[in-house]
C-alpha positions as CSV (number, residue, x, y, z in Angstrom):
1,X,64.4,2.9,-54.2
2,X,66.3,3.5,-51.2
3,X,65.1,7.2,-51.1
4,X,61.3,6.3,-51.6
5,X,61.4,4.1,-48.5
6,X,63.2,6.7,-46.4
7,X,60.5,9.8,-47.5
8,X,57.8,7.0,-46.6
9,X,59.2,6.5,-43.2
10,X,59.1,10.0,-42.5
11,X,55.9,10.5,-43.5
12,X,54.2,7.5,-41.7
13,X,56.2,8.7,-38.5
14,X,55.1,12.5,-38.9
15,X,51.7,11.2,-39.1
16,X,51.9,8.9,-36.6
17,X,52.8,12.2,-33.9
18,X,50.9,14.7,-35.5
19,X,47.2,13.3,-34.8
20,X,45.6,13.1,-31.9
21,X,43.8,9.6,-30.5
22,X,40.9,8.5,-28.7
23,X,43.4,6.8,-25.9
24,X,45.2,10.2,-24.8
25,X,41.7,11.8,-24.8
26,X,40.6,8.7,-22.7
27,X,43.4,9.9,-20.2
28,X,43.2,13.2,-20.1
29,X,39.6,12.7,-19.4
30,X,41.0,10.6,-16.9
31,X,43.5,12.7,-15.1
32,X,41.7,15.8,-16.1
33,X,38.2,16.0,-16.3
34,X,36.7,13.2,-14.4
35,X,36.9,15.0,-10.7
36,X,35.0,17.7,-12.3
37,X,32.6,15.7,-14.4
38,X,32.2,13.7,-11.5
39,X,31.1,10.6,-13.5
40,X,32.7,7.9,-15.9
41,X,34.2,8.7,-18.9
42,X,31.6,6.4,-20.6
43,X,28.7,8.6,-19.2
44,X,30.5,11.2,-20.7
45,X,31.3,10.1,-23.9
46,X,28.0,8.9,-24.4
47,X,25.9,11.7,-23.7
48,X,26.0,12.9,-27.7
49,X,25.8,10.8,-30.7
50,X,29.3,11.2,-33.0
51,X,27.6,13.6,-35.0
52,X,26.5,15.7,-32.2
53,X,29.8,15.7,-31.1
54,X,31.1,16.0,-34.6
55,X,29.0,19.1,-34.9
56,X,30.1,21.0,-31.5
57,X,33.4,20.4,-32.3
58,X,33.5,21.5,-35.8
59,X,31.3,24.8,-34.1
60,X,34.3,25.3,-31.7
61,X,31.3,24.5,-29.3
62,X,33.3,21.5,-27.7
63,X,34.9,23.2,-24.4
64,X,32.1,25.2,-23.7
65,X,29.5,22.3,-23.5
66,X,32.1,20.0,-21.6
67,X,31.8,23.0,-19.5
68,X,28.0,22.7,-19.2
69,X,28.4,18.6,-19.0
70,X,31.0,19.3,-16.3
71,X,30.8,22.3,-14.5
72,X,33.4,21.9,-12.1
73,X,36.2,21.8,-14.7
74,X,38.4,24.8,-15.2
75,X,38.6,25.6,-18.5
76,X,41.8,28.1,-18.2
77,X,43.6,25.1,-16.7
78,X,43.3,23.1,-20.3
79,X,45.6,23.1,-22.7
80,X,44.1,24.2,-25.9
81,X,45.7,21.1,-27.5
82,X,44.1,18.9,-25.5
83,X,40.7,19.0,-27.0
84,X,41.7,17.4,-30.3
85,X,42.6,14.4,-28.0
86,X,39.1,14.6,-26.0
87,X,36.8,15.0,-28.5
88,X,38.8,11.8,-30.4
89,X,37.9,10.0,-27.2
90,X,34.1,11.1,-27.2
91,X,34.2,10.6,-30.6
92,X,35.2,7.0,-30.4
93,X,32.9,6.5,-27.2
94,X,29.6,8.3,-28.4
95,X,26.4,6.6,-27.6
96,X,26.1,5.6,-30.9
97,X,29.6,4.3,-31.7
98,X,29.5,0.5,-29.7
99,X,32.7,0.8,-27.9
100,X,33.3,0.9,-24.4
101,X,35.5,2.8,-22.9
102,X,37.7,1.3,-19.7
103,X,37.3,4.2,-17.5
């Protein structure tokens, strides 16, 4: 019994730091993107419904139409990684969705 518990400790703790969340995209948008978007992270996040958003980032469209959304980002300054997180957070935020975001 003792050994179940354990492998379903591990697993619950590998999952809990292997996904990425709508809050760390909320701050990277945050300390990342929002000088070159220029605007709240709620515009943002709202300017696509989830599936729209759903759809660029399944495409590997995501960076590219932040890009056009803000075009004073640099997009060779972002970490790779960090778009899972960012697209959680529009994902979360999209016009559609009902939640506000607090930045």
């Amino acid at each position: 019994m003792r050994k179940i518990v354990y492998i379903f400790t591990i697993i619950a703790l590998a999952s809990l730091f292997s996904y990425a969340d709508a809050t760390k995209g909320q701050r990277l948008y945050k300390h990342k993107l929002r000088k070159g978007c220029q605007y709240s992270g709620l515009k943002f996040a709202r300017t696509y419904t989830q599936s729209q958003w759903k759809e660029l980032y399944d495409k590997g469209l995501f960076p590219e139409k932040t890009k056009e959304l803000c075009p004073k980002i640099d997009l060779e300054k972002m970490n790779k990684k960090w778009w899972k997180d960012i697209y959680d957070f529009t994902y979360e935020y999209a016009k559609d969705s009902g939640n506000v975001p607090s930045c």
